[in-house]
N, C-alpha and C positions, 0 to 999 in steps of 0.2 A: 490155285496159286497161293503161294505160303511164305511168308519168311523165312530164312534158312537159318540155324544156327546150327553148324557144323561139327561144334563141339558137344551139343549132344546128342549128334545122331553117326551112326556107326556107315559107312557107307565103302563104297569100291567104287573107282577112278576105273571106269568104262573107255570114254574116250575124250579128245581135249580138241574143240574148235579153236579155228582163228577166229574172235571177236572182228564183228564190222569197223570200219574204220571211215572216218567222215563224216557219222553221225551224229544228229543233235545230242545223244545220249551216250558217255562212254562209257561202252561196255568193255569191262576189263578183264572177265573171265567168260568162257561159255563152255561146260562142260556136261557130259553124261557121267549119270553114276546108279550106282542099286543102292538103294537104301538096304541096312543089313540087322537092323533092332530089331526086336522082338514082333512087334506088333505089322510093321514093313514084310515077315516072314509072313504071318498066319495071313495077314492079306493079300500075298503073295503079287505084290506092285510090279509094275515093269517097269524099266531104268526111268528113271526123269532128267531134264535136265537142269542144271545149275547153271545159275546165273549170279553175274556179280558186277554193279555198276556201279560208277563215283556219282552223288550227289552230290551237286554245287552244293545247293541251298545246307544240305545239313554240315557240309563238307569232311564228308564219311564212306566207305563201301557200302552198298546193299548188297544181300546176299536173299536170292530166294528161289525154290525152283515151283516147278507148274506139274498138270500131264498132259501141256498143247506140246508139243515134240515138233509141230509143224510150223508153228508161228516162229519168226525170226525175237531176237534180243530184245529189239528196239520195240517193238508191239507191245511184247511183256511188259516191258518198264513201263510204259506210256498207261498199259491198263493198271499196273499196282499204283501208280500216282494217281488214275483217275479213283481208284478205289478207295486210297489212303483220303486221299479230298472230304470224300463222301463221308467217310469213317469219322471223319474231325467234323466234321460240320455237325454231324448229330451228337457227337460227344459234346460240343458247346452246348446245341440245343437242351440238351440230359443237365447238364452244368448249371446254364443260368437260367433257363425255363424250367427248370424242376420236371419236364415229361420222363416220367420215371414209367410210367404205363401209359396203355391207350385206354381211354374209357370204352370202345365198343370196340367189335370184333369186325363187324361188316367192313366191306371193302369202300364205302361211302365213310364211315365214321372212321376209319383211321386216316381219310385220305382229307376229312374235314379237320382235325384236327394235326396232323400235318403242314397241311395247307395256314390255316390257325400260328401256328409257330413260323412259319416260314413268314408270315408278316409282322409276328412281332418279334421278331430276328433282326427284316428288317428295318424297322421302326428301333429295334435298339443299336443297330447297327450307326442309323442315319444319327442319333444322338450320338453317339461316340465320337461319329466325323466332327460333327458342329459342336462340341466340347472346343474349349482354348484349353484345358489343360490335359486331355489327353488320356481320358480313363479308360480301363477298361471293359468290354461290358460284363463281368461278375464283379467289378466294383461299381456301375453305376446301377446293376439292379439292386445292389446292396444296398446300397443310398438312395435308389428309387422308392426302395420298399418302406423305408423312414418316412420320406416326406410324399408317401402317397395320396394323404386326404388334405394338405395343406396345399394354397393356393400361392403357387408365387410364377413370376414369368421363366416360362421354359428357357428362353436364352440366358438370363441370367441367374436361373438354376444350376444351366449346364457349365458355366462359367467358372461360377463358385457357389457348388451342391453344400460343401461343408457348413455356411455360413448363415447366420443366424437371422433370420431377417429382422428386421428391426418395427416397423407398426406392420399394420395388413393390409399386405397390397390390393388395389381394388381393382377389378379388372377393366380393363377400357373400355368407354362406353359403345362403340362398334368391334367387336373382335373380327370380322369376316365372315360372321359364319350367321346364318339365318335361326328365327326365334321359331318353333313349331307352336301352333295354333290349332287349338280344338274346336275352335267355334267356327260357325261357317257365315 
């Protein structure tokens, strides 16, 4: 399953479906075609179908075809959004987490280190929410990464990150969290 971009691919108008109707997803076109390029020849494809839905959210056509021939409109569109999801979610991750590579190859170590982003995803995520003003997270790791060894209170970091603190703050004499001890 693919994007379509119509205009530069060479094709023939096969045959033309009635689109469903009363579905949560409107599909606006549903047609068979052969693809007719260069490379559609030497691979010699069998017709595909074409699909063309409105998206609310972008409020725009998608245009894309597949080679499930069997699966109805609405399935399609349901699996290119859940794909699109996934797609963006790792491109933030590549964005503001810098994983540009996996350190290991193993099915253990990339799945460690997946897992690894996937919490401080959400851990940047959950400051974003509790922000008052409303950052984004590639501007608060940008600003995280400024004041990463200075010690000021998280909420009112997250509040107003820009600002200068004024003495040093000293942390509370109970924070919640227990003191590790090596002596027995």
């Amino acid at each position: 399953m693919t994007r379509f971009r119509g205009w530069d691919q060479e094709y023939e108008l096969l045959e033309s479906r009635i689109p469903p109707k009363n579905s949560r997803v409107k599909v606006h076109r549903e047609e068979g075609i052969q693809l007719l390029g260069v490379k559609a020849k030497k691979a010699k494809l069998p017709p595909v179908p074409w699909i063309t839905i409105w998206d609310e959210e972008q409020n725009d056509f998608i245009d894309f075809f597949t080679n499930q021939r069997t699966w109805n409109p609405v399935t399609i569109a349901d699996i290119y959004k859940e794909r699109w999801q996934i797609e963006s979610f790792f491109r933030a991750l590549k964005q503001n987490l810098k994983v540009k590579t996996f350190v290991g190859t193993s099915e253990n170590a990339i799945g460690t280190q997946i897992g690894t982003a996937l919490i401080a995803m959400l851990i940047l995520k959950s400051m974003c929410f509790r922000s008052q003003i409303g950052l984004s997270p590639s501007n608060l790791v940008a600003i995280f990464r400024i004041h990463l060894f200075t010690f000021r209170d998280l909420q009112k970091w997250l509040d107003h990150p820009i600002a200068i603190p004024g003495k040093r703050e000293e942390p509370p004499p109970h924070c919640g969290q227990d003191s590790f001890s090596f002596t027995r």
